[in-house]
Every structure is written in C-alpha cells, then in structure tokens.
N, C-alpha and C positions, 0 to 999 in steps of 0.2 A: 159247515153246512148246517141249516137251522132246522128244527125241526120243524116234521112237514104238517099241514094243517089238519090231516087226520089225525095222528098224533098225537096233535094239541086238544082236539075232542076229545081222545079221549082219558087226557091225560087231567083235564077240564071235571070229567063227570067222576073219574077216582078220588079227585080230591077233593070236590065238592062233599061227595060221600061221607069221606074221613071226615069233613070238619063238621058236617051234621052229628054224625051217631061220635065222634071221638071228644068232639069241642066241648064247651060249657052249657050245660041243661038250656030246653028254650025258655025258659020264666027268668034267667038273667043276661039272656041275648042284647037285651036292652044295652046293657052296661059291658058283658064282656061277649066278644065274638073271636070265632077263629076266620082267619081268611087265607087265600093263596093266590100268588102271581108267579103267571108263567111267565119266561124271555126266550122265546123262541130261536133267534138269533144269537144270543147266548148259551140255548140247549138247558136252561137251570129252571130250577121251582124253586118258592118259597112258601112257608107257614110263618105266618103271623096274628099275633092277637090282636083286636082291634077294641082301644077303651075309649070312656073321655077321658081328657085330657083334666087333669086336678085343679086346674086353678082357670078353666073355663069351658066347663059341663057340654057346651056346645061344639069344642073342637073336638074331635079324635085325634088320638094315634095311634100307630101299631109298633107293637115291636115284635121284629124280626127273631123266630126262634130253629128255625130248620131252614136247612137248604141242601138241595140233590142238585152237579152239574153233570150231566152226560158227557161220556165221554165216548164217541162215534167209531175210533179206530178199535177200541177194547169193548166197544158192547156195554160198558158199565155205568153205575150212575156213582161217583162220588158223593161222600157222606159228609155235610159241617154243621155243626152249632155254634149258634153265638156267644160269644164271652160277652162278657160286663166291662168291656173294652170298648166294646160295640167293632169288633174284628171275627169273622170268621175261620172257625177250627177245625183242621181236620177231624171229624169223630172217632179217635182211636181204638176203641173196644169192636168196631166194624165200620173201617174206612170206605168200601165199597162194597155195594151190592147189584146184582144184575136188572133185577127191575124194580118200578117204583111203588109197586106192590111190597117188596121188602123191606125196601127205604121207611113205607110209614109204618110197617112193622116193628123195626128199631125205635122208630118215633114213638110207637105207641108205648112202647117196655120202657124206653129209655130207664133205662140199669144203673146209668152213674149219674141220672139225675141234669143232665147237661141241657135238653132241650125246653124241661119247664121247669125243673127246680127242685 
C-alpha cells in the first residue's frame, strides 16, 4: 500500500526543512545542494546532494546518501546508506526507527560517518 497523499505532504515539508537549515550554507547553493525524493509506491525517501558535474559545469548530478523505506506492517521506517559501490546498506548502528523525524536524526549525528563522510 503507497503512501497516502497526506503523508507525502507532509513528509515533503520535513524534509524540505532538514535540507534547508542541515544542507550546505546558501552562498554555495550554487555549486552544492541537498535534495530528496519521495516513492510513494515504494513507501522510501531519499537525500541527495546535488553538484555540477566536473567535466561539464552545466550538468548536475546527485549522489545518493540516505534512504528511509517504510515498513506498513511493523510501523517502522528502515535505515540504508550508500557504499562506494553505489549499493545500498542496512545502517547497522540503528537499522530502524519509528519515525522520519528520527531517521534524519541518525542522519544528522551520523556517528560512523557513513551517510557524508
């Protein structure tokens, strides 16, 4: 079952939040951004950085650093960051949390370094 479109508002304006006040200062918004996409259908978020691209200032890319999937029956949101594999990881120091209020909690401490470095 996907999540419902209230939900996704306001699951839209939490994160929006985070990647204002948590992301990169606005004077180098230009060059580096944080962003998130929700999958409703899938039940999952993601954070990502959004740069240019090195070798043409005009493309972007993002790379993929966090990701929360809900999980409907247990109430909870699973916790993964990305390897350098480009594979998602369960985050073992706090594999699940109840809400996504916690999730970017973890994100923001990140303890072992896993979701920025």
């Amino acid at each position: 079952m996907a999540i419902s479109e209230f939900e996704q508002h306001r699951l839209e304006s939490i994160l929006k939040k985070f990647c204002d006040e948590q992301g990169p200062p606005a004077h180098v918004r230009d060059q580096l951004q944080w962003g998130f996409r929700i999958d409703p259908e899938q039940q999952t978020m993601e954070l990502f950085e959004i740069r240019p691209y090195f070798m043409d200032a005009s493309r972007k890319i993002e790379s993929r650093f966090a990701k929360a999937a809900y999980v409907k029956t247990s109430k909870i949101w699973k916790v993964y960051w990305m390897r350098g594999t480009g594979k998602w990881t369960k985050y073992d120091p706090c594999p699940k949390v109840k809400t996504i209020e916690e999730f970017l909690k973890v994100v923001k401490a990140d303890e072992f370094h896993c979701f920025l470095g």
